[in-house]
C-alpha positions as CSV (number, residue, x, y, z in Angstrom):
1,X,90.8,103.2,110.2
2,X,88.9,102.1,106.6
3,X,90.4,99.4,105.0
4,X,92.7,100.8,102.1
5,X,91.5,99.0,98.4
6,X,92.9,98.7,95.3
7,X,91.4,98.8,91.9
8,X,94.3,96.6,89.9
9,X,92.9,97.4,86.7
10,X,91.5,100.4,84.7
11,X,91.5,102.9,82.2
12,X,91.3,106.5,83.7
13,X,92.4,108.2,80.1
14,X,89.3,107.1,78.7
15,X,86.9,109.3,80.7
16,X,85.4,111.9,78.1
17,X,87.2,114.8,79.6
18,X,89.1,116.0,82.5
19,X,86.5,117.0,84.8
20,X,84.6,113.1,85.0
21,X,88.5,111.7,85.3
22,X,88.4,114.2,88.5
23,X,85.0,113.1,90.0
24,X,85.6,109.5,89.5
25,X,89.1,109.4,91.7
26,X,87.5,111.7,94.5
27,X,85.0,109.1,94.6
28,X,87.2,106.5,94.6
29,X,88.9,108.3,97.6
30,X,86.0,108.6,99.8
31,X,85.2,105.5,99.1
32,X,88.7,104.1,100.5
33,X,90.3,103.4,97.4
34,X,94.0,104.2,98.0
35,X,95.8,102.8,95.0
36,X,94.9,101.5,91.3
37,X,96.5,100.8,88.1
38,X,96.1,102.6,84.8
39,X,96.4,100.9,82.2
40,X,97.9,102.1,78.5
41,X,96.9,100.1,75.8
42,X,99.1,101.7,72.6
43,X,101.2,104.5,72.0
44,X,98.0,106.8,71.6
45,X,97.6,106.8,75.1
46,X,100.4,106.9,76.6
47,X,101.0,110.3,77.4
48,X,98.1,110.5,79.0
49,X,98.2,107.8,81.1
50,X,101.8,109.0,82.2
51,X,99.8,112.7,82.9
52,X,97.5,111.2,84.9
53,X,99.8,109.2,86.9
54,X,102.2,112.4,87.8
55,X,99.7,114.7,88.6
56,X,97.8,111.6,91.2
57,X,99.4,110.1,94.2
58,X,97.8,106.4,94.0
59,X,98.2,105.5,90.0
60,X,100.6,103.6,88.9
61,X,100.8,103.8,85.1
62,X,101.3,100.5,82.6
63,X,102.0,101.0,79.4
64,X,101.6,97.9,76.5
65,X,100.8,97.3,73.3
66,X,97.2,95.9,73.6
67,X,96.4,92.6,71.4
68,X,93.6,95.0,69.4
69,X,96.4,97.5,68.5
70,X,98.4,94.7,66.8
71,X,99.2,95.8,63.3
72,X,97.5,99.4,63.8
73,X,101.5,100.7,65.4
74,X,104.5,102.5,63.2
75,X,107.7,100.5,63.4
76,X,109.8,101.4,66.6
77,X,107.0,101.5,68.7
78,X,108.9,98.5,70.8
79,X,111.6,101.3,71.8
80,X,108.9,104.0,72.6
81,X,107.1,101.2,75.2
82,X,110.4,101.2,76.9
83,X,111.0,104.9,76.6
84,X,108.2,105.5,79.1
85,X,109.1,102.5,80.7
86,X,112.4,103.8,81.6
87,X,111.2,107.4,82.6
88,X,109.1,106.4,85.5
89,X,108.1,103.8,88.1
90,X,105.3,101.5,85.9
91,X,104.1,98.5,85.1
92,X,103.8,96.5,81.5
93,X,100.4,96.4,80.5
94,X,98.2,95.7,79.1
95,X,99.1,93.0,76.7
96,X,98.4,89.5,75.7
97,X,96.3,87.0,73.5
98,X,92.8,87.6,71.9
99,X,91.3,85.3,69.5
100,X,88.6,87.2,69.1
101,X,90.3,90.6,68.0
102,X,90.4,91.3,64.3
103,X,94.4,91.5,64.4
104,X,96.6,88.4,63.2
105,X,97.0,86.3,66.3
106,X,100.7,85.3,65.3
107,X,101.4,89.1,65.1
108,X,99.9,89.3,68.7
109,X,102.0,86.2,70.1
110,X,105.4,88.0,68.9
111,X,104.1,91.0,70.4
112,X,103.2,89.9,73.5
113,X,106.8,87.8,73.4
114,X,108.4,91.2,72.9
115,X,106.8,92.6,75.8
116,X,107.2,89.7,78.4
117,X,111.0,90.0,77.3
118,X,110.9,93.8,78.2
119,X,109.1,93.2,81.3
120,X,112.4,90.5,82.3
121,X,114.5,92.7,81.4
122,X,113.1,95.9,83.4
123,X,112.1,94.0,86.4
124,X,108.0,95.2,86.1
125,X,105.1,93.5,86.4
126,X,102.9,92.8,83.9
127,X,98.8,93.2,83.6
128,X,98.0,90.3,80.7
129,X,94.7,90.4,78.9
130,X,93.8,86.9,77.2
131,X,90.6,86.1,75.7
132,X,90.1,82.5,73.9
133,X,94.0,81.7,73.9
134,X,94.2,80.2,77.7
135,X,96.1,77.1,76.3
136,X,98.2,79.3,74.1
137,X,98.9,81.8,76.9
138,X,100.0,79.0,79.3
139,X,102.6,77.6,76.9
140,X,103.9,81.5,76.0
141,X,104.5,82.2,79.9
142,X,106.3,78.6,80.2
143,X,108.6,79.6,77.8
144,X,109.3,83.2,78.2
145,X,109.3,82.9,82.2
146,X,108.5,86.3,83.0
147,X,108.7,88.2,86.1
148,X,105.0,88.3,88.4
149,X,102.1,88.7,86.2
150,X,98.5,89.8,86.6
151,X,95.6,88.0,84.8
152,X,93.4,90.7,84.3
153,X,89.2,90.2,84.9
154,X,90.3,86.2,85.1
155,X,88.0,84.4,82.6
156,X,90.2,81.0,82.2
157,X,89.4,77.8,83.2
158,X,89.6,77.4,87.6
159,X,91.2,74.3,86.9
160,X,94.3,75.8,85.6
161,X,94.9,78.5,88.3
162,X,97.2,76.4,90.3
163,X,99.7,76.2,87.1
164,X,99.6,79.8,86.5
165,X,99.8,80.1,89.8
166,X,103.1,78.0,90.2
167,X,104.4,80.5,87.2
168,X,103.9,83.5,88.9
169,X,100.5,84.4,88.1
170,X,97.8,86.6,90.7
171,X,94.3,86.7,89.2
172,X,92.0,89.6,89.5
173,X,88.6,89.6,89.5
174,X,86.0,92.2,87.8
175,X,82.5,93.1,88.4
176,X,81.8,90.1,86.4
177,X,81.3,88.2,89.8
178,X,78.6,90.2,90.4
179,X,76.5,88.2,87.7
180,X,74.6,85.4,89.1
181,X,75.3,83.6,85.3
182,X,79.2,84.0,85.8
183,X,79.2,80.7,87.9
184,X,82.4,79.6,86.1
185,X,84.0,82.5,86.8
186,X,83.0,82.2,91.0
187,X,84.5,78.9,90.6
188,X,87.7,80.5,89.6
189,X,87.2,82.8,92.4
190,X,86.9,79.8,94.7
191,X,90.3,77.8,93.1
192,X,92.8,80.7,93.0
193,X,95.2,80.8,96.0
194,X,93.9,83.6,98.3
195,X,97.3,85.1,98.0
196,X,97.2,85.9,94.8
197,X,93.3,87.5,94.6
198,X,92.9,90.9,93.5
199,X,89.6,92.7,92.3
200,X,89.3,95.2,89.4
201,X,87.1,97.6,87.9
202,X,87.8,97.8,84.5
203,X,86.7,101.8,84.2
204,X,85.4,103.8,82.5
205,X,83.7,100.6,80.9
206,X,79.9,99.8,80.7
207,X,78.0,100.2,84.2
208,X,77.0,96.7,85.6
209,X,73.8,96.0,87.8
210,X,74.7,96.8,91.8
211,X,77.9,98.1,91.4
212,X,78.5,101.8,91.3
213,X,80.5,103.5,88.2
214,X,84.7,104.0,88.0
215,X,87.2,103.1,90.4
216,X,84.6,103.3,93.7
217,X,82.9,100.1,92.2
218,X,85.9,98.1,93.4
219,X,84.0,98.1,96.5
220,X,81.0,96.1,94.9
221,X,83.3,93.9,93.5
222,X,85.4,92.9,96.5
223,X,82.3,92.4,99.1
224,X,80.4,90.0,96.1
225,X,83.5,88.3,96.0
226,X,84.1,88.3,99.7
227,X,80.3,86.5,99.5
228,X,81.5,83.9,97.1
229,X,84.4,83.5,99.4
230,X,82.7,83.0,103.1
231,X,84.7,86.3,103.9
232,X,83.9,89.8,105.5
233,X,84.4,92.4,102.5
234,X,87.0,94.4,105.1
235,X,88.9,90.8,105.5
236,X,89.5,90.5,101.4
237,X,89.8,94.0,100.9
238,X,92.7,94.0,103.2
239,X,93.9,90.8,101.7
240,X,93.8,92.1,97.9
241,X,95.7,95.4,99.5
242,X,98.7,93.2,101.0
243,X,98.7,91.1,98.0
244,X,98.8,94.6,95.1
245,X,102.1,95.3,97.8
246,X,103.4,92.4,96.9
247,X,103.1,91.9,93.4
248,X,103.9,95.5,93.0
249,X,107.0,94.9,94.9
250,X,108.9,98.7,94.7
251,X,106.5,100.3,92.7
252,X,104.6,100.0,96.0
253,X,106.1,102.8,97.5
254,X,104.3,105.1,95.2
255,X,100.4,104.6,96.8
């Protein structure tokens, strides 16, 4: 039997049309992807993420205010997030802290805040972006305590996995462990508890050197981290398949 994978982190409705979106997930099903999460990142996108998700055994949609959309919403967008929250089994996501996005970073704290709460309060998941704010984020997630939480293509520091891990926290991985310059980022790969790995693909984004494009590159990014980790890529894929069970927790039953 092929081991089942799981890309925990992309952005199907950005392919260009309807016929790539199609090509990249029969792909990713011959290549022995079985499950993946698409990620919303405003209400522009929304819909579509929802669409894709209905009409695709093996997505489950998240749907968040991204920290680049900050500002950019209408006023009740906060009730629309939980709107399609509400209609269907999904995560929250993707949200969090950038301090290198044009948008007021205050604005993007009490929007995140607003969004951890809603995740509490609906029992999901949550898919958290964080760029430049890792001492910021911590101190957020201390205080708003929400319920497990993904750190999405993991960029902090590896000596601060343990704590996020003691909060709740899983870490996945991108194809960014497939450059041989990311050695900060293997040494994160290295301190995370095993338990808590899962491996992304980020897709449709920019094609990266030995790993083929959308969600079938999940493969090249589990065996090069299976490498960094002494492992067989079938061991960790089937590890990061358990472990996407049980951060999904219910939603589970939809792959």
């Amino acid at each position: 039997m092929k081991t089942r994978l799981f890309d925990a982190h992309n952005h199907l409705q950005n392919y260009s049309n309807g016929a790539e979106t199609e090509d990249a997930l029969e792909r990713a099903s011959a290549a022995g992807v079985a499950g993946m999460l698409c990620n919303g990142t405003s209400p522009a996108d929304w819909e579509r993420v929802s669409a894709l998700a209905a009409g695709h055994k093996g997505i489950i949609p998240c749907f968040g205010l991204h920290p680049w959309f900050v500002g950019k919403v209408r006023p009740g967008w906060l009730g629309l997030l939980e709107g399609f929250l509400s209609r269907s089994p999904s995560c929250v996501g993707e949200i969090g802290l950038d301090k290198a996005a044009s948008s007021d970073f205050a604005e993007q704290e009490e929007s995140f805040r607003a969004q951890l709460r809603l995740a509490k309060k609906l029992e999901r998941p949550v898919s958290i972006h964080c760029v430049r704010a890792w001492g910021r984020l911590l101190e957020v997630l201390k205080e708003e305590r929400p319920p497990a939480f993904m750190l999405h293509a993991y960029g902090g520091p590896p000596e601060m996995t343990g704590e996020l891990a003691g909060l709740g926290a899983y870490f996945s991985f991108s194809g960014a462990v497939l450059d041989p310059e990311r050695e900060k980022m293997r040494k994160a790969l290295l301190a995370a508890p095993p338990e808590r790995l899962l491996f992304e693909t980020e897709s449709p984004g920019p094609a990266l050197p030995g790993r083929r494009p959308g969600p079938q590159g999940v493969v090249e990014v589990i065996g090069a981290a299976a490498a960094a980790l002494g492992q067989t890529p079938e061991a960790l894929g089937t590890l990061s398949w358990r472990n996407a069970e049980t951060f999904l927790g219910e939603l589970f039953s939809q792959l």
